[in-house]
N, C-alpha and C positions, 0 to 999 in steps of 0.2 A: 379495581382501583380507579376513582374520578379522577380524571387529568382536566386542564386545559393547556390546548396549546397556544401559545399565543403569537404565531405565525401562520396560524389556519386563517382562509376566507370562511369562516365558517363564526357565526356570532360567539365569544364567548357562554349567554346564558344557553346557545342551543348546541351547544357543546355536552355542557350538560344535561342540559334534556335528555338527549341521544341516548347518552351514557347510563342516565338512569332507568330509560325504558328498558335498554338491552339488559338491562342487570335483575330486573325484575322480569323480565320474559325469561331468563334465561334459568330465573329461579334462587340467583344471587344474593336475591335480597326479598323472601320471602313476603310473605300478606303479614302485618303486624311489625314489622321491625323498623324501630325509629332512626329518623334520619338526621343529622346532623342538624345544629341549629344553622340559621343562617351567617351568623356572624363567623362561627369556628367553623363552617366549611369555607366560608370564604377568607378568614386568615388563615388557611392552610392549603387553599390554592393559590391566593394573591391576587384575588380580585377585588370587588367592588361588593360590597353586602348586598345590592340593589341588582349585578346579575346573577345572584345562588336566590333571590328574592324572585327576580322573575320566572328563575327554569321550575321554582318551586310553584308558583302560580300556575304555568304552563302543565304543571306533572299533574295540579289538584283538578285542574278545566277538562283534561282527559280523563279523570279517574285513574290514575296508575297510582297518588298518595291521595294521605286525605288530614287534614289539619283539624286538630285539637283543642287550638287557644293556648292556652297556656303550657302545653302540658308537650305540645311539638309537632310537630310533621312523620307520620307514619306510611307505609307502605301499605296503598288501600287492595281489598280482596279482589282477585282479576277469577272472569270465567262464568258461569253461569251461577244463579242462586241460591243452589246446594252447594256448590262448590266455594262459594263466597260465606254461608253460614260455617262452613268446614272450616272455612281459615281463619273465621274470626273465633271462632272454638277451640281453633288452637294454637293460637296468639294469646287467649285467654287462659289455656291449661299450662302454656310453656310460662309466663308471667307467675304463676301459682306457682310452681315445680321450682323455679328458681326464689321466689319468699322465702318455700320448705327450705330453700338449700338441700334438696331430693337430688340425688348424681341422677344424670340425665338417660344412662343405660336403664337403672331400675323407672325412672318413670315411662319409659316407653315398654320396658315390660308388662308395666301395671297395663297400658293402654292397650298393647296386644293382648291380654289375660283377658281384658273387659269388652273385645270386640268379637270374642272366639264365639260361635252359636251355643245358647243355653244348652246342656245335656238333656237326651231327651228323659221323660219324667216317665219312672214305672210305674204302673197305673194296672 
């Protein structure tokens, strides 16, 4: 959960920063999952739209999100290249899975089913 406290020497927007990096290192808040607009995170802390606006700047200059236009502020893929095509794959197949309205056990079935080694072929 984002706090700010507002008795810290510590800036507001890098309050949140903080908070965000550790949530995404930590796994909290996976590659692909969107983040709050600016305006409702910041009427839901009580800040100023201008510091959830800058820690969001600060989060997209590091790569930890990565901004969409219109469409919002996501939690960009952290890790090496493989590892970053991995998360935007399945950021991409959890977005599908929830369209289906597919319960989210059977589609990780499907995904363990479809990652198992082909049987070998009689020949």
């Amino acid at each position: 959960m984002i706090v700010v406290d507002p008795a810290s020497p510590v800036a507001p927007y890098e309050q949140l920063r903080a908070q965000f990096v550790d949530e995404i290192a930590a796994g909290g808040l996976p590659a692909g999952s969107r983040l709050p607009t600016v305006r409702r995170l910041a009427d839901d802390l009580g800040v100023a739209p201008g510091t959830v606006a800058r820690a969001y700047r600060e989060l997209e200059a590091a790569g930890f999100i990565e901004t969409r236009g219109r469409n919002g502020s996501f939690v960009a893929p952290q890790g090496d290249a493989a590892t970053q095509q991995a998360q935007r794959a399945a950021a991409a197949f959890a977005a599908q899975i929830r369209s289906l309205r597919l319960d989210p056990d059977r589609a990780l079935a499907l995904v363990a089913a479809a990652l198992r080694p082909d049987p070998p072929v009689a020949g």
